[in-house]
C-alpha positions as a printed Julia matrix, in Angstrom:
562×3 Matrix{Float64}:
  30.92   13.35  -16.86
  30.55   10.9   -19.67
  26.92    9.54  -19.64
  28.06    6.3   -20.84
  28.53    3.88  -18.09
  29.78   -0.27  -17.82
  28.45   -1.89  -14.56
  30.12   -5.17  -13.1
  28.9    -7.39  -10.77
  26.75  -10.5   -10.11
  23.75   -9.09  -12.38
  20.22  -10.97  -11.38
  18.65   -9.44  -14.86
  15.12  -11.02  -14.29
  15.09  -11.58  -17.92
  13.17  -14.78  -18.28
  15.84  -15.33  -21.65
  19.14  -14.38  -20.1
  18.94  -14.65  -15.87
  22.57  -14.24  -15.25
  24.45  -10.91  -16.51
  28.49   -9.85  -15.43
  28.2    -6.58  -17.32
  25.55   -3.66  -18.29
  26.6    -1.01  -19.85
  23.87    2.5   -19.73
  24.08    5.28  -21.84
  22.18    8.32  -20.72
  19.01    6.53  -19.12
  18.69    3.38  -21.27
  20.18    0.25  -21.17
  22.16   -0.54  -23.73
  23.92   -3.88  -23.47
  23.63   -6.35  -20.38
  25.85   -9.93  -20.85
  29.38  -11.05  -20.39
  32.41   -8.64  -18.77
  34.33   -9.63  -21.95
  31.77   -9.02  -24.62
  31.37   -5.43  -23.04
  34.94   -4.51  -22.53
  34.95   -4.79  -26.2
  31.75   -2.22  -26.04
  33.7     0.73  -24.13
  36.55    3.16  -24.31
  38.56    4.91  -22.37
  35.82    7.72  -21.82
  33.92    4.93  -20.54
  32.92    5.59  -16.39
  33.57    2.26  -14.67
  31.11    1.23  -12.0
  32.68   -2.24  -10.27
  30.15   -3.83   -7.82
  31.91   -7.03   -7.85
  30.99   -8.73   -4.85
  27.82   -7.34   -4.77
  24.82   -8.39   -6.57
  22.59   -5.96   -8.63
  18.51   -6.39   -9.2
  16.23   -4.08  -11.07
  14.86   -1.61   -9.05
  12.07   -2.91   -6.94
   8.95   -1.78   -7.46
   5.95   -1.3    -4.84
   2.73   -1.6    -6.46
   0.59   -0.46   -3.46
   1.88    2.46   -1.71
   0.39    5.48   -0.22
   3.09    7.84   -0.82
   0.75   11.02   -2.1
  -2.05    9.9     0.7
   1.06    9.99    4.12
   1.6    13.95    2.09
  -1.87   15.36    2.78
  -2.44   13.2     6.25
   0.68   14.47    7.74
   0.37   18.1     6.34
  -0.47   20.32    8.67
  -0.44   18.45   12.35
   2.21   16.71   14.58
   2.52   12.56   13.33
   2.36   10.1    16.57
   4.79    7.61   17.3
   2.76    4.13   16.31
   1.5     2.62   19.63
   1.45    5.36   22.08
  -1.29    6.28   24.54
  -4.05    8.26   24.02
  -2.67   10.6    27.01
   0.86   10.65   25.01
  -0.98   11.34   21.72
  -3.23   14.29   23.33
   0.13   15.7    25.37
   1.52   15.94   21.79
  -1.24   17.49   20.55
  -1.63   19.95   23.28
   2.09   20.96   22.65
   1.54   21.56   19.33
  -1.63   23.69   19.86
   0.16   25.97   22.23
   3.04   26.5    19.5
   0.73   26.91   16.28
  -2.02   29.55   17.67
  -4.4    30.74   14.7
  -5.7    27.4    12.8
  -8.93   27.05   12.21
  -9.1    23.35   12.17
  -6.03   21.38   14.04
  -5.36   18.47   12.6
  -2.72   14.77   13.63
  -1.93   12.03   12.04
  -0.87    8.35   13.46
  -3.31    7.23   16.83
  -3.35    3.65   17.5
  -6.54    1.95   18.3
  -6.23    0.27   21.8
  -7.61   -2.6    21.64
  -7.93   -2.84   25.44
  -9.34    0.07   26.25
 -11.25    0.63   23.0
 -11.9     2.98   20.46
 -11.45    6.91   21.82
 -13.84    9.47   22.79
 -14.26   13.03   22.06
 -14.53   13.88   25.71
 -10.75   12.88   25.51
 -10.05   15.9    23.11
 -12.46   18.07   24.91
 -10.76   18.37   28.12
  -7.74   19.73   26.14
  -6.49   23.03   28.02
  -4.96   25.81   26.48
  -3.85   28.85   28.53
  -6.07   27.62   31.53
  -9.22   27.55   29.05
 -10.99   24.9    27.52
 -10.13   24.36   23.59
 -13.17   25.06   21.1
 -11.5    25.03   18.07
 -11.86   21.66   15.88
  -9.74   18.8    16.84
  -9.34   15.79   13.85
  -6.87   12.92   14.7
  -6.53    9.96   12.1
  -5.47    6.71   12.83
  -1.86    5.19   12.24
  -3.78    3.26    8.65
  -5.49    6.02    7.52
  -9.01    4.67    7.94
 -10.56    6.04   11.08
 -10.79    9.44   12.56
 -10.98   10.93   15.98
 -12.96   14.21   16.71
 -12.79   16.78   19.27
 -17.23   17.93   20.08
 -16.04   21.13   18.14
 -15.09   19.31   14.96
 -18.03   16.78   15.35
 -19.95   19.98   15.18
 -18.53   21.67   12.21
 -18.58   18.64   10.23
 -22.36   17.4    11.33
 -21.5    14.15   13.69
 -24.87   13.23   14.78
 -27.45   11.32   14.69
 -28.6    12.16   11.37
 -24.69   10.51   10.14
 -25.17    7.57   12.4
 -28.58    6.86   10.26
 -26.89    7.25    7.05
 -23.98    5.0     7.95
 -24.81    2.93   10.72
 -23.86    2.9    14.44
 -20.6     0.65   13.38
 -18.96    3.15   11.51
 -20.38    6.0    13.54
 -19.17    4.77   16.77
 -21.76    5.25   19.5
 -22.4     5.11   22.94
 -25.16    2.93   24.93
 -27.52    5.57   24.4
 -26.8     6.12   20.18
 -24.79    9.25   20.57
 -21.88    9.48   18.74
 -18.8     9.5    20.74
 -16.56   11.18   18.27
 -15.07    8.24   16.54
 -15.24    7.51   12.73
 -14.77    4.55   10.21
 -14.53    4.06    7.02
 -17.03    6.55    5.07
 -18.03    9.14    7.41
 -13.8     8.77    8.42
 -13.08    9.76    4.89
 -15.8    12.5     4.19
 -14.44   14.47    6.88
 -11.01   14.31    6.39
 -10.91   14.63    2.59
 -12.52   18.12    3.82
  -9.67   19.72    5.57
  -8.01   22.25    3.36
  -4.37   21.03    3.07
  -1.96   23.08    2.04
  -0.17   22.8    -1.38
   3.36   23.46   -0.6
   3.46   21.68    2.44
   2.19   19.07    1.33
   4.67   18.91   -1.64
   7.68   19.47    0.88
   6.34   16.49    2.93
   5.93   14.13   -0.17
   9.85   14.89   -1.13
  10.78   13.53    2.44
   8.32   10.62    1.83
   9.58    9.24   -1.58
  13.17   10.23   -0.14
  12.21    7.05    2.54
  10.92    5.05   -0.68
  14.13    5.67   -2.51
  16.01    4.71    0.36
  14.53    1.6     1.05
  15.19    0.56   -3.12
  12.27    1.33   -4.75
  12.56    3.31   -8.17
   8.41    3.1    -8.8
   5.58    3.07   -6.64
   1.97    2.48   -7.27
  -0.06    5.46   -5.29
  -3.18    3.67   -4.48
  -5.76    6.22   -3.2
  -5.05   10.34   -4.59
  -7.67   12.62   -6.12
  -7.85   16.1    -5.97
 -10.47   17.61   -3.59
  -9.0    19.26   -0.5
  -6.25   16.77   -0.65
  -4.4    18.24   -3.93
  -2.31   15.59   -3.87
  -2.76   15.13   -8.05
  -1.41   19.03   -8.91
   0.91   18.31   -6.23
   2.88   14.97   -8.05
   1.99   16.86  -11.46
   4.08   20.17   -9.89
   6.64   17.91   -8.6
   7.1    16.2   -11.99
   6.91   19.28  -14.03
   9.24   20.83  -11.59
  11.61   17.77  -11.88
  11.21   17.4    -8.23
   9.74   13.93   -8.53
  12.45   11.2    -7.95
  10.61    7.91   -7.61
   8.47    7.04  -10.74
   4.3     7.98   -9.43
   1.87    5.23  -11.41
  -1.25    6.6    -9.4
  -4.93    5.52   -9.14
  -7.54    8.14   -8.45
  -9.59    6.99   -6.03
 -13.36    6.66   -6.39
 -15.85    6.46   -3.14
 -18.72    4.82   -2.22
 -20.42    7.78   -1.5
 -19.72    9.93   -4.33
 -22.7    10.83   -6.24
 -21.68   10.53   -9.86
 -18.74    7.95   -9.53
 -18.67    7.59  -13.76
 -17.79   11.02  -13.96
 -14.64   10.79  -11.21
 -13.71    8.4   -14.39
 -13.92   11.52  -16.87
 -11.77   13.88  -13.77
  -8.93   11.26  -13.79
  -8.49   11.41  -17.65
  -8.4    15.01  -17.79
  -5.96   15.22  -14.85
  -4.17   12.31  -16.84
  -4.13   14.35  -20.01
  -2.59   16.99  -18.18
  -0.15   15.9   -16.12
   1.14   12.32  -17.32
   4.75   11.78  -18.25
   7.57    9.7   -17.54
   7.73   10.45  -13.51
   4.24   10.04  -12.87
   1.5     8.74  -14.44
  -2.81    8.61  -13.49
  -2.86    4.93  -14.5
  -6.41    3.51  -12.79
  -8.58    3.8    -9.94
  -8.69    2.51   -6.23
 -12.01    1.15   -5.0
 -12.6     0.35   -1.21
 -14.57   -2.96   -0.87
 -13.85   -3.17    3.2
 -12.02   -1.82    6.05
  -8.52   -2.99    7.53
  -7.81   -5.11   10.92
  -7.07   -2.75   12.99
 -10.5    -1.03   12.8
 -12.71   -4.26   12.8
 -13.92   -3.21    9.65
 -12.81   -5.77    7.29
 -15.35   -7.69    5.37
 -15.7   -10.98    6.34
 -17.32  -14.37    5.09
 -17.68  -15.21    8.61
 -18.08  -13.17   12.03
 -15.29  -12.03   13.61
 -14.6   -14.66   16.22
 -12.83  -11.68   18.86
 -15.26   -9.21   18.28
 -19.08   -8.39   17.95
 -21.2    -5.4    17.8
 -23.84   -4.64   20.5
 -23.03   -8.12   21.31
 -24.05   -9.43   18.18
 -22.02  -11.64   15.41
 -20.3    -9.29   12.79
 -19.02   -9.46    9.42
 -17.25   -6.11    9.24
 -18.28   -3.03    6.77
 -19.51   -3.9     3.35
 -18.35   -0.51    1.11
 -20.17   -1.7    -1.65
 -22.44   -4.48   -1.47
 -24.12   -6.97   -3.57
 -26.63   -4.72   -4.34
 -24.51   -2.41   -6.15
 -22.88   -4.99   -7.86
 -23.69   -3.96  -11.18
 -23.08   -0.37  -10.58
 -19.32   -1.19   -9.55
 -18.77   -3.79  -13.01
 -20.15   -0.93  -14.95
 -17.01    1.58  -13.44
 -14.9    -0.85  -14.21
 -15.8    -1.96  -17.35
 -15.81    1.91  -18.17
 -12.26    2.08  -16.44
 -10.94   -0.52  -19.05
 -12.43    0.98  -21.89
 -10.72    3.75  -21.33
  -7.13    2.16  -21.08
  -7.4     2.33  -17.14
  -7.16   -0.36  -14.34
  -8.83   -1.07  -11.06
  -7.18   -1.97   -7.85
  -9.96   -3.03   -5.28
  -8.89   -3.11   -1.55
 -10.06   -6.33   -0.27
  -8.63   -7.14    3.41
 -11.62   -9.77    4.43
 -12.78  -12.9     3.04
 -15.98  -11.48    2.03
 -14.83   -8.91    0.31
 -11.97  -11.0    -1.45
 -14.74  -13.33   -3.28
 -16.8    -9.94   -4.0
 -13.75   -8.41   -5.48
 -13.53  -11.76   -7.93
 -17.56  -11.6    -8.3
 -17.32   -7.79   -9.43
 -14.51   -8.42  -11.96
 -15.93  -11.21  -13.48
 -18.83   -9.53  -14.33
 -16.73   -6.76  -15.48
 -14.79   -8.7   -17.57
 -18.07  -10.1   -19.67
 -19.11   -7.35  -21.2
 -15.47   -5.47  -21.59
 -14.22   -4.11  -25.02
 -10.89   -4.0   -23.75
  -8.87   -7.59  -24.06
  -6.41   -6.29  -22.09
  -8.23   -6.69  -18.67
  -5.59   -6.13  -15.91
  -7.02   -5.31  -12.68
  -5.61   -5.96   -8.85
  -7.08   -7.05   -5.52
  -4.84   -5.6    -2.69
  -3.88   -6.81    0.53
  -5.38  -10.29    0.94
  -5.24  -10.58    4.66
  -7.66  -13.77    4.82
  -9.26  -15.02    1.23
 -10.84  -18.3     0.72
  -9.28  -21.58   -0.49
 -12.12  -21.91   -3.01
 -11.53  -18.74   -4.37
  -8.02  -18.76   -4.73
  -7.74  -20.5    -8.15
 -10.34  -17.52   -9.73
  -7.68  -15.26   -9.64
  -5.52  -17.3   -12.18
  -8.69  -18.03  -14.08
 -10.09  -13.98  -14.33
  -6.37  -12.68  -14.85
  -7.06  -10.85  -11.79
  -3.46  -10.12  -10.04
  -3.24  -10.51   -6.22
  -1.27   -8.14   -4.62
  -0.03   -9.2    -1.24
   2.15   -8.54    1.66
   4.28  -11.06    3.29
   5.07   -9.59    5.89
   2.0    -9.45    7.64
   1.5   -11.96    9.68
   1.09  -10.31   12.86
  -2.14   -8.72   11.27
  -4.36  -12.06   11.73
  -7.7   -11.3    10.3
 -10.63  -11.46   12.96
 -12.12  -13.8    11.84
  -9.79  -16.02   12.34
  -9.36  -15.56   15.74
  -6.49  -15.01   18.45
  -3.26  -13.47   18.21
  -1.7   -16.26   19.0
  -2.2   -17.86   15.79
   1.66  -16.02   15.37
   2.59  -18.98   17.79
   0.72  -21.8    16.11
   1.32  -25.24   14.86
   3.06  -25.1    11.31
   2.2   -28.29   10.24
  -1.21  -28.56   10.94
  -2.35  -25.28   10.57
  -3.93  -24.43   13.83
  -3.09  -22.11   16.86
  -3.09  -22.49   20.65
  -6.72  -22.2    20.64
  -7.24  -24.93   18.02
  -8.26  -22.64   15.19
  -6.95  -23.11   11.64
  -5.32  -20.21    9.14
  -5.02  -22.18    6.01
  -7.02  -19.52    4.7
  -4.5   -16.52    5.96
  -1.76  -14.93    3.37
  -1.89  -17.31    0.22
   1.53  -17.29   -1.59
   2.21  -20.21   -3.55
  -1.13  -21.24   -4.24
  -1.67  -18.16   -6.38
   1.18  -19.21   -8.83
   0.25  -22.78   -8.98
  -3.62  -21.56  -10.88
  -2.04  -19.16  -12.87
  -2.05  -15.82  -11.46
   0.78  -13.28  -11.47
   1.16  -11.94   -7.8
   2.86   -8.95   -6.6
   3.83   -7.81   -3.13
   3.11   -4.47   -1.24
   4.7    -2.52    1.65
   1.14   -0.34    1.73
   3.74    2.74    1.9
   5.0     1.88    5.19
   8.82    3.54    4.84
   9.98    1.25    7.68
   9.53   -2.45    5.93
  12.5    -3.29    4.3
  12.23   -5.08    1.08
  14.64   -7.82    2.36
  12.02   -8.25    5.25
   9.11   -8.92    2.35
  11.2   -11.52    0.57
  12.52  -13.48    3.49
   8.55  -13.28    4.72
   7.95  -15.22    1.53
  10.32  -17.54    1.1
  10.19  -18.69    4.89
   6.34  -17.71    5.6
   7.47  -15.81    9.12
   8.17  -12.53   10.26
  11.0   -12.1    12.35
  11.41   -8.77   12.18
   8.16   -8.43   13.81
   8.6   -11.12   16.64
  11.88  -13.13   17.04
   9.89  -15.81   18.57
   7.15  -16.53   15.64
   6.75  -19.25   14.08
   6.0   -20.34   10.1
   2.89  -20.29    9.04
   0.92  -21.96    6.52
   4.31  -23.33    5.55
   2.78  -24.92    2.54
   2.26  -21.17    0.98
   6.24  -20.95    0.82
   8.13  -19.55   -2.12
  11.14  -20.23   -4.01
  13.6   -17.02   -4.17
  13.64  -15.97   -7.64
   9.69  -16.52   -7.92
   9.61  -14.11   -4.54
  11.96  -11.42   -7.02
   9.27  -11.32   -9.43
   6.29  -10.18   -7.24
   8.91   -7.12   -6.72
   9.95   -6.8   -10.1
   8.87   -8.13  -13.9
   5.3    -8.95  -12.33
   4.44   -5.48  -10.8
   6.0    -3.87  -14.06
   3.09   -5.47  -15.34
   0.26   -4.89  -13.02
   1.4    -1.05  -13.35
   1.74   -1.51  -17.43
   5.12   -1.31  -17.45
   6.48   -4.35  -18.07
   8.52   -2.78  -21.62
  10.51   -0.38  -19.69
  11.04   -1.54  -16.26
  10.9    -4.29  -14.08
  13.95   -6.59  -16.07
  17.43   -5.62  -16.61
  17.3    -5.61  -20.78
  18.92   -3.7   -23.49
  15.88   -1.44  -23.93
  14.95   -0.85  -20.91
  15.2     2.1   -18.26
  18.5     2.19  -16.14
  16.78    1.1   -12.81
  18.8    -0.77  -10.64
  19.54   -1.47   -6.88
  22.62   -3.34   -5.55
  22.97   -5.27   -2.14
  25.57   -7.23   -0.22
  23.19  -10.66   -0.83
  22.12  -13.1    -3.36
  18.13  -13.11   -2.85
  18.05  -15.94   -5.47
  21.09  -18.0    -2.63
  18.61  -20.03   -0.98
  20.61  -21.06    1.34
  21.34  -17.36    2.49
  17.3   -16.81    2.35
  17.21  -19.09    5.27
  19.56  -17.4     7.64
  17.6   -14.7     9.81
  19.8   -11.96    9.52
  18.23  -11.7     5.86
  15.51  -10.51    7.62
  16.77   -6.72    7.76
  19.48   -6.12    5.45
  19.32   -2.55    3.44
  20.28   -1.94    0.17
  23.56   -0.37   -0.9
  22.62    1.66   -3.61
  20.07    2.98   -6.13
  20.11    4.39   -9.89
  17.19    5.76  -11.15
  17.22    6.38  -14.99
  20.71    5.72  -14.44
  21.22    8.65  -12.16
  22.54    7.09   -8.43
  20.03    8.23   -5.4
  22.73    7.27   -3.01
């Protein structure tokens, strides 16, 4: 077949010069010509493929800047995956199953438990009572949660892996979860969570087989590039994995990954050094070792998200609590100097900030950073954004600092804000049912108006559909989520086409790619994903069914994915 193709159909270019396109025509992967439907008739021949979308309307292909597409690989490698929001009993009948049909392991291993927030976090005497053949189980038991940041262990694996007292006085009783008495009941957060998992051998293969179903879910949901926030290469080979895939021509979806650095790692200048020599070896065109992730706090879910405040639903030991402080002012210096370094080295930094607290720490880090930098070019991210302060807001314009957020999240309210029924609150004044205010939660608008260029997220769940993130912003509700919710913080509303951008030209930037993707320009990479809708209509962006609508089709390089 001719590699020369002419496209038709309501084109939505995101070219800040020339918005509105009939016609693009592609040759090989490049874009060669995007404008009238006269001009390129006059461009083509005979040998010319036709592609007519009329009707439809084409974007670039989306791009998620904070996914965890290599990080689902490893986690679901090995072990049976949960359904989100099951029991414990349902999770551990699951388990059990899978036990009885995968004799041998030395370590078992699951993936997906929800934390019940009624009945609390689980206990290793759950795991323990596990019966295989009529006997007791005494083989190693690790469960993660459904977001990756906590981990439940059977007495066998908190054994093997040195869950005692001796971790609980390294860490703390909050993120080694303890009883009355300050034994460790088999639960982990944060840290201690990821020391033990990121020490369960995963298999390469598998984990390369699972990662082609993965980005398959990406692809079909319209992205064309991802930003993997959170790979490195320990037991989790999840960097010679996406370098395999690439080399193999395997790898779909275009990988911009950040190696992730720890807290607890001894020598984090030298993980710095790792990434570049991984990036020397394995960079291309599919997937690229573009910066680092950096933890500041925990998520919702876990009540470990760093807050300005105490969490007004929870406490510790019956005491206030302002969730788990990864790095903390005292290391503040340490943490500008790995980012400075980062920089200096053509790298970026995307900090995970869910909290408050660790929103205006993120901004305290990076301006520090930023003073003594060599590198002009200082493009670094602050992801997820639950809950950040109106006061800090306007730094991120000010530091060039982009805020990467997600839309759709409203059902997460941060705890220290309060109830869940904030998700039923008063739109105009900003409170809930309980009288307490969210101006605070899931800045939109505010974060254009000082400056800063936002992107949006899915946080690689394959579920969210990018029409769901974009009505999310432009109406500031969910109603995917909950058919009953209700706006909120209506003032933090978007227009359409500035919505587009956190999904296109802006997170081509953020991953340092605004020259070849992101915009539908002569130039540029053949990335491009059609619908049934106008996102830019605003009138259609109004009308719930928006909510849910799937994409209709997706080139890549100017190859179709379906």
């Amino acid at each position: 077949m001719n590699s020369t193709k002419v496209i038709y159909g309501n084109i939505v270019t995101m070219d800040k010069d020339k918005s509105r396109a009939e016609a693009m025509i592609i040759n090989g992967e490049k874009i060669t010509f995007v404008g009238s439907k006269d001009d390129a008739q006059n461009l083509i021949d005979s040998n010319t493929e036709v592609i007519d979308f009329s009707g439809k309307t084409i974007y670039p292909g989306f791009i998620d800047v904070h996914s965890h597409i290599g990080l689902l690989s490893t986690i679901m490698a090995g072990g049976p995956s949960f359904d989100y929001g099951d029991s414990y009993e349902k999770n551990i009948e699951e388990l059990t199953k899978y036990i009885e049909e995968n004799p041998g392991k030395e370590i078992y291993k699951a993936y997906g438990f929800t934390p019940d927030s009624n009945r609390g976090f689980p206990t290793h005497e759950m795991l323990d009572n596990i019966e295989i053949d009529g006997k007791k189980f005494d083989k190693p038991i690790v469960v993660m949660d459904v977001n990756g940041h906590l981990s439940w262990l059977n007495k066998a694996a908190m054994d093997k892996f040195s869950v005692n007292k001796d971790l609980v006085k390294k860490f703390g009783e909050d993120l080694v979860l303890c009883d009355d008495n300050g034994e460790p009941i088999g639960c982990l957060k944060e840290s201690p969570h990821y020391a033990v998992a990121g020490s369960i051998p995963v298999d390469l293969d598998e984990a390369k087989a699972i990662f082609t179903e993965i980005q398959q879910d990406h692809i079909n949901h319209g992205y064309s590039m991802v930003g993997d926030c959170g790979i490195d290469e320990g037991a989790n080979p999840m960097v010679t994995a996406m370098g395999q895939l690439a080399q193999e021509g395997k790898l779909k979806i275009k990988v911009r990954a950040y190696y992730q650095i720890f807290e607890t790692c001894e020598e984090p200048l030298k993980e710095i050094d790792k990434a570049i020599k991984y990036a020397k070896k394995y960079n291309c065109d599919a997937f690229k070792i573009i910066g680092f992730k950096i933890f500041l706090d925990g998520v919702n879910g876990g009540m470990s998200c760093w807050t300005l405040e105490p969490y007004k639903n929870y406490k510790f030991k019956g005491q206030p609590y302002s969730g788990c402080k990864r790095w903390n002012y005292d290391r503040i210096d340490e943490l500008a100097q790995i980012i400075r370094k980062a920089n200096e080295n053509g790298m970026s930094v995307e900090l995970h900030a869910i909290g408050s607290g660790a929103a205006r720490y993120a901004l305290d880090v990076l301006e520090k950073a930023q003073a003594g930098c060599k590198n002009p070019d200082f493009r670094n991210a602050v992801s997820h954004l639950n809950c950040v302060h109106q006061d800090d807001v306007p730094r991120f314009g000010k530091l060039n600092v982009t805020p990467v957020t997600a839309p759709h999240w409203y059902t997460f309210v941060p705890a220290e804000i309060g109830a869940e029924k904030t998700i039923y609150g008063d739109p105009e004044t900003n409170k809930d049912l309980d009288g307490n205010g969210y101006e605070d939660i899931s800045s939109l608008q505010s974060y254009l108006d000082t400056g800063a260029t936002m992107a949006f997220h899915s946080d690689g769940d394959p579920d969210v559909e990018i029409s769901r993130i974009l009505y999310a912003a432009v109406n500031k509700v969910d109603l995917f989520e909950d058919p009953n919710m209700r706006p909120r913080n209506i003032k933090e509303k978007m227009q359409p086409y500035d919505a587009l951008k956190c999904l296109t030209t802006n997170s081509a930037y953020v991953l340092k790619e605004e020259d070849t993707v992101g915009s539908l320009e002569a130039g540029k990479q053949a990335d491009f994903i059609v619908y049934d809708i106008d996102f830019t209509n605003e009138e259609a962006m109004k009308d719930a069914k928006t909510c849910g609508i799937a994409p209709k089709h997706l080139y890549i390089n100017g190859q179709k994915q379906f």
